[in-house]
N, C-alpha and C positions, 0 to 999 in steps of 0.2 A: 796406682796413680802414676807412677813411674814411668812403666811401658806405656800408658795412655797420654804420656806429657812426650815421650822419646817419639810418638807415632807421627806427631804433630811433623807438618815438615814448614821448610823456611817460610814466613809472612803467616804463619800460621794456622797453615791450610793444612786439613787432615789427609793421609795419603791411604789408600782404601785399601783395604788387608786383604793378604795372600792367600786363600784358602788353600789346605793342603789338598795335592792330586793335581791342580790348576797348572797348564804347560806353561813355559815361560812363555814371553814375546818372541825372544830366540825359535824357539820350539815351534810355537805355533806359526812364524814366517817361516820356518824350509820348510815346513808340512805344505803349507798352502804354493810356497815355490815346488816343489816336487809334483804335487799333484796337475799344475799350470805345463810342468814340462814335460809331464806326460801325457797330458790331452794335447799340448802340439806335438808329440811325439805322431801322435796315434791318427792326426790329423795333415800333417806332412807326409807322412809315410807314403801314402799312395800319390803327392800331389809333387814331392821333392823328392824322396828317398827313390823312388822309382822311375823310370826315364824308358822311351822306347827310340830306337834309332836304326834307320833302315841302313842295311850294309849293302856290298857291290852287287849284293845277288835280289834285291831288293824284297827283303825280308826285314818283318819287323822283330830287331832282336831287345828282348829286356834288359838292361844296366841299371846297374844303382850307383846311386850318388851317395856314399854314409857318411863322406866327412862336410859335403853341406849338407847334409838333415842334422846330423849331430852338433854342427854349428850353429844353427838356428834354432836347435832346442836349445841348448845352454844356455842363446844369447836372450831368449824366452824365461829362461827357467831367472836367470841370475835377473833381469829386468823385472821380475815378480817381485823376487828376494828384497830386490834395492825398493821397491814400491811400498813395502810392506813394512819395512824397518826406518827409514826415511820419510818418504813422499806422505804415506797415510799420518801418522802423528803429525805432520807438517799441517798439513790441509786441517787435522783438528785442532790445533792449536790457530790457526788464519780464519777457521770457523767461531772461535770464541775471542777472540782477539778485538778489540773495540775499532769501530772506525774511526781513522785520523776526520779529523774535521775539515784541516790546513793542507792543502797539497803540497810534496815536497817540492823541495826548489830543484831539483834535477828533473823531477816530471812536468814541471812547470817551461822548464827552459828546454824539456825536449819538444813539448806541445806548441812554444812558439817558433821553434826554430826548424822544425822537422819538414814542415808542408813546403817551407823558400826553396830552402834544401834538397829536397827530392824534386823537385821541379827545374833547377838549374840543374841537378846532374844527369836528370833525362834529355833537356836540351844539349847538354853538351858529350850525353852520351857517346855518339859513332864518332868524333872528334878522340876522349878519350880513349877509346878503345882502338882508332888507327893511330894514336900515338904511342901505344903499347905493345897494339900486337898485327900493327903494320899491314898492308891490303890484303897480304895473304889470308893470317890467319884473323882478320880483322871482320871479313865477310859472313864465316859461321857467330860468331858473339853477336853482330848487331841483325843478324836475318833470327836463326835458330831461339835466339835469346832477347834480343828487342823488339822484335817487330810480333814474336810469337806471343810473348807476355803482355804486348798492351794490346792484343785483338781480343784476349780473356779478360783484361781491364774494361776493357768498354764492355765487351758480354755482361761482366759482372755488374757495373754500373747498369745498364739496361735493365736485366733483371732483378735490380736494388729496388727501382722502382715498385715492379709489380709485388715483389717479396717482402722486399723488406718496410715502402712507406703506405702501401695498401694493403698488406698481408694476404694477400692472397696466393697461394703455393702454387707454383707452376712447374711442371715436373716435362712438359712439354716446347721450353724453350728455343730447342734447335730447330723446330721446324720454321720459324720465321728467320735464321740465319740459313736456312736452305732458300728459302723464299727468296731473299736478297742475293744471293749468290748463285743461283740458277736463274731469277731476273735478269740479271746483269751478263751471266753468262749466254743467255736467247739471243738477247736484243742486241749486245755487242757483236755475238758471231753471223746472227743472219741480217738484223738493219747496221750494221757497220757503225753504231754511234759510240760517242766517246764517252771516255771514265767520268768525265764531271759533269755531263747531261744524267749518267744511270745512275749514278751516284743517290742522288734523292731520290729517283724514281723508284730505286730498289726501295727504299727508304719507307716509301710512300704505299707500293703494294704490301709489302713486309708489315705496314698499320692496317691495311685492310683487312690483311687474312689475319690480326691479332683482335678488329672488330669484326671480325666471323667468329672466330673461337668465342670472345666474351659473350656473344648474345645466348645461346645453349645453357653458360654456367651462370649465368645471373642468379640465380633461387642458389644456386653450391656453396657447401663452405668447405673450409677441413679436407679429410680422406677424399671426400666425394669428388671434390674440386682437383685434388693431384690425378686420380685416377684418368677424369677427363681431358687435361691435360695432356697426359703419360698417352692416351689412346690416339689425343690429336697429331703427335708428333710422331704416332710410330705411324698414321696414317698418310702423311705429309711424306715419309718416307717410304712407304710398298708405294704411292703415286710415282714418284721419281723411280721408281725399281721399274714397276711392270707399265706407266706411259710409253714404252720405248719408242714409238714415232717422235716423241718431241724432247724426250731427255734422256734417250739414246739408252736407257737402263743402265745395267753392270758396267755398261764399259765409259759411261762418262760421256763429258764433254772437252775436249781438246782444243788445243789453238783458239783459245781466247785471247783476245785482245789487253796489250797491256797499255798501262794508263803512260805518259809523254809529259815531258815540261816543256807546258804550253805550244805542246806542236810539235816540240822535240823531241824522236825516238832518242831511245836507249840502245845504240844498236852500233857495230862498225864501220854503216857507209859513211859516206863524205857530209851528210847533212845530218850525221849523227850528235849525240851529246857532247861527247869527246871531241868530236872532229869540230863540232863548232867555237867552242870553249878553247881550242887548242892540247888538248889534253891527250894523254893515253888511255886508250879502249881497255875500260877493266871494266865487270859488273857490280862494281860495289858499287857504282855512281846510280844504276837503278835501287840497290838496297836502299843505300841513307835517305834518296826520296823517298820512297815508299814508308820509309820508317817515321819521317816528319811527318809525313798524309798521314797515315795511322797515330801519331802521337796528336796532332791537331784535331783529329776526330775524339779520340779520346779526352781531351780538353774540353771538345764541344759538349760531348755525352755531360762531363764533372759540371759544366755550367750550366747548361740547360735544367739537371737533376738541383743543382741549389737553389735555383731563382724558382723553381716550379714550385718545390716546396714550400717557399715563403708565401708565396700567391694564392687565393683561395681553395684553388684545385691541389695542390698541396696538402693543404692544411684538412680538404675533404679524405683525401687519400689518410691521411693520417686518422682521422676520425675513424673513418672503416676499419681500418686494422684494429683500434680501441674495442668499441662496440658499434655493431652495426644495428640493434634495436635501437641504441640511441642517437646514431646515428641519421637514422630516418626522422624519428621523434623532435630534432631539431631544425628539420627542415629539406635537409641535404639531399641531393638528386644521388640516391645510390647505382640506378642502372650508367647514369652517365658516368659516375666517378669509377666503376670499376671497367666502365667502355675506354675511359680516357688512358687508366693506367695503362691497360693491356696492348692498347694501340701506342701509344708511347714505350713502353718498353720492347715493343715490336719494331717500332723504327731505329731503335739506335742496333736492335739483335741485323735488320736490313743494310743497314752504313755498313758494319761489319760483315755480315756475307758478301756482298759484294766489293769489297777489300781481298777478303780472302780470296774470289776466285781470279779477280785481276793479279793476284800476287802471285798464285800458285800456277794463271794458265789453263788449271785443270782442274773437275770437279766431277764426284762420283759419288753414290749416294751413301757408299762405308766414311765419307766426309762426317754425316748427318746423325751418330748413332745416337742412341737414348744415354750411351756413356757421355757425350758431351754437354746433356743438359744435366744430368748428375756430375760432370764438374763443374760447370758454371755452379750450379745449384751447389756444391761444396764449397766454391771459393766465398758465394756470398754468407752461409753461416758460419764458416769458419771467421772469416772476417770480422763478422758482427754485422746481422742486418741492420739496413741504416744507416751504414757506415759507410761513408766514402773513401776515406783514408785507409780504414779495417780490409775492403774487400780487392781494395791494390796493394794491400803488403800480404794479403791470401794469395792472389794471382801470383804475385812474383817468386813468392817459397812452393806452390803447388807446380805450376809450370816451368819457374827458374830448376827446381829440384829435378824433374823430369830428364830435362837438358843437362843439366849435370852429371847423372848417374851415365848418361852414355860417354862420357870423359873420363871414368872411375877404370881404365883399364888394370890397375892395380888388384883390386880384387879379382882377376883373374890369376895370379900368384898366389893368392890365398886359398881360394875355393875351386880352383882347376880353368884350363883353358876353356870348354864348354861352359863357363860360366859368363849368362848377361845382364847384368845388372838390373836394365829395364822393364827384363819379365818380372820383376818383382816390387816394380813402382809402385800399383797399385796394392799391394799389402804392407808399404811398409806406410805411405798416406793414407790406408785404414788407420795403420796405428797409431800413428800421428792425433788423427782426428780424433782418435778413441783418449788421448794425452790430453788435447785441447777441451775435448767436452769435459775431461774430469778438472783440468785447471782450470778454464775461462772457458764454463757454459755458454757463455754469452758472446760468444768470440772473443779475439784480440782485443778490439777495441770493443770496453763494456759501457760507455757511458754515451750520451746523449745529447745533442744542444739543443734545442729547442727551436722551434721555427719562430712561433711568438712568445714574447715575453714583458710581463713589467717593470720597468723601470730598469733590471739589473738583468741581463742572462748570466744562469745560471745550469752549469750541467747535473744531468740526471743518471743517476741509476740507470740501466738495460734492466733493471730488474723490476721495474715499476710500466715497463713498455710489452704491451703485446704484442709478437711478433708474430705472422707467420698462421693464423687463426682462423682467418675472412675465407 
């Protein structure tokens, strides 16, 4: 009775007995870290440990790299260790843990204050940032880092539509931000017309060719539906490769036109921006424009996407995603409501190509690859389909990150001068992603507002939301 009274532990709860032979906790996390750090041993080794590098005689000589493979296994092996002894009990204990009813007052107060916030500091973004780090180095933060993070904001937003409030998977997205940026880039370089006539036009065919692609997958859901997607966009791309009379192939399109305030180049002569303004000739006076046009597009994309929702094509798109047998059963025009998505999330992927290629000048079809619709298509689950808020704080840690690691000169002291950062962007946002789907399946942001509601809104569970299914 003793031993069975001692067993008991505090509040009264029984603590479940050690069976002899049974490895501790201890024990059984380095086994499973060891074993973690030698399958990336084993999987590095030819990918990191090994290096080929042509010398003066241009011969491919083999080198190894052992102190970063050996670094990245450790940092592997000990991030197993830490997962296993921390993170997993955590997660079971937040698994049984009762839900609050009450929202805390700090979540509460970041919910009302976070959206002003974020939005005054992007308007006064390139203001900050030439008060800081001056024209010089003022030019790469708001070109490399502003203007590049909200072209992926609006991709993302675009594709939130077709993804996330109609569920339908689209694995093919770049091909109508090629559409838009090769429109734009024709018609400016051979009919000479301006940024804010092609502006929509890009916009406008960019919906066209997204009601081309819908009509084929009307009957598709699920796999079926990504596949065809995935085929439309690599097709969208061998056109742009081997058209070469009209989109020049491999080697692009050059000297495109860039877009003017109201008439006024961006440029040195006498009737330039500067020169009219009185000012000195720098180029950061075309960045911060361009960077406003891209944020205002981006604005347009966030409103156009709330107001639609709330309106009955909205609220269709939302149905689809739920169930689409009940769907129909209610009434609802399925082939329109998945014609409208795809066409609207085609126009805002059009805004944005043609942005990009006035911005860039130049457009080639390695612009266009399937990796760009896999990361739009990343930023919007990570973020949390649905989520407006969710899939611009994905963009800005997925491509703000990017940008960053190329400023990380320091790990070059650490892991040797041949060391670059960026060839290993995309594995370290595998791992990342691989972090997120164990912590917040459901993205960042997991909850939901509701388009209609009675009497009170009230937010929802992600987890009561199909996403992703249609």
């Amino acid at each position: 009775m003793a031993v069975l009274a001692n067993s008991a532990g505090e509040g009264g709860r029984a603590r479940e007995p050690a069976f002899a032979g049974e490895p501790s906790p201890l024990a059984a996390a380095l086994k499973d870290a060891g074993l973690t750090a030698a399958v990336a041993f084993a999987l590095f080794l030819p990918l990191v440990g090994l290096e080929t590098i042509q010398n003066i005689n241009n011969v491919l000589v083999l080198t190894t790299r052992w102190p970063l493979l050996f670094s990245l296994t450790a940092i592997i092996g000990c991030g197993r260790l830490f997962y296993s002894l921390i993170v997993a009990p955590w997660l079971a204990r937040r698994a049984t843990r009762p839900v609050a009813v009450e929202q805390p007052a700090w979540r509460a107060f970041l919910a009302k204050w976070f959206v002003p916030f974020a939005v005054g500091f992007v308007v006064i973004y390139p203001m900050f940032i030439l008060a800081t780090a001056g024209f010089r180095g003022g030019l790469k933060w708001i070109d490399n880092f502003g203007i590049q993070i909200l072209i992926y904001v609006m991709l993302g937003w675009g594709l939130n539509i077709v993804v996330g409030l109609a569920g339908l998977l689209d694995l093919g997205y770049v091909a109508f931000y090629a559409v838009g940026a090769y429109s734009y880039a024709l018609l400016a370089t051979h009919f000479g017309l301006a940024f804010w006539i092609l502006l929509p036009l890009a916009g406008i065919l960019a919906s066209f060719w997204g009601i081309i692609l819908g009509f084929p997958v009307l009957r598709l859901r699920g796999d079926y539906l990504a596949i065809v997607t995935l085929a439309f966009g690599e097709i969208i791309r061998l056109v742009l490769v081997n058209w070469v009379v009209l989109t020049n192939g491999y080697a692009g399109i050059g000297g495109i036109p860039r877009p003017s305030f109201f008439g006024i180049p961006f440029n040195a002569d006498d009737n330039g921006f500067a020169a009219v303004f009185g000012l000195e000739f720098s180029p950061i006076y075309r960045t911060i424009f361009l960077y406003y046009v891209i944020l205002a597009l981006a604005f347009l994309t966030c409103y156009v996407t709330v107001r639609l929702r709330r309106l009955p094509v909205g609220r269709a798109w939302e149905a689809l995603r739920e169930d689409e047998i009940a769907c129909r059963s209610l009434g609802i025009n399925t082939t329109n409501t998945k014609l409208t998505a795809f066409a609207t999330g085609a126009m805002f992927a059009g805004f944005a190509g043609s942005f990009f290629a006035a911005r860039q000048g130049f457009i080639s079809p390695e612009s266009f690859t399937f990796l760009e619709s896999a990361t739009v298509l990343s930023i919007v689950v990570l973020g949390g389909m649905g989520s407006q808020i969710g899939v611009a704080i994905a963009a800005v840690a997925m491509i703000g990150g990017t940008e960053i690691m190329r400023q990380l000169d320091f790990l070059k002291d650490i892991f040797g001068p041949t060391f670059d950062p960026t060839q290993y962007r995309m594995l370290i946002f595998g791992f990342g992603m691989v972090l997120i789907m164990i912590w917040r399946p459901r993205g960042l942001i997991s909850t939901r507002a509701p388009s209609v509601f009675l009497k009170e809104r009230k937010t929802i569970s992600a987890d009561l939301v199909k996403e992703g299914h249609g």
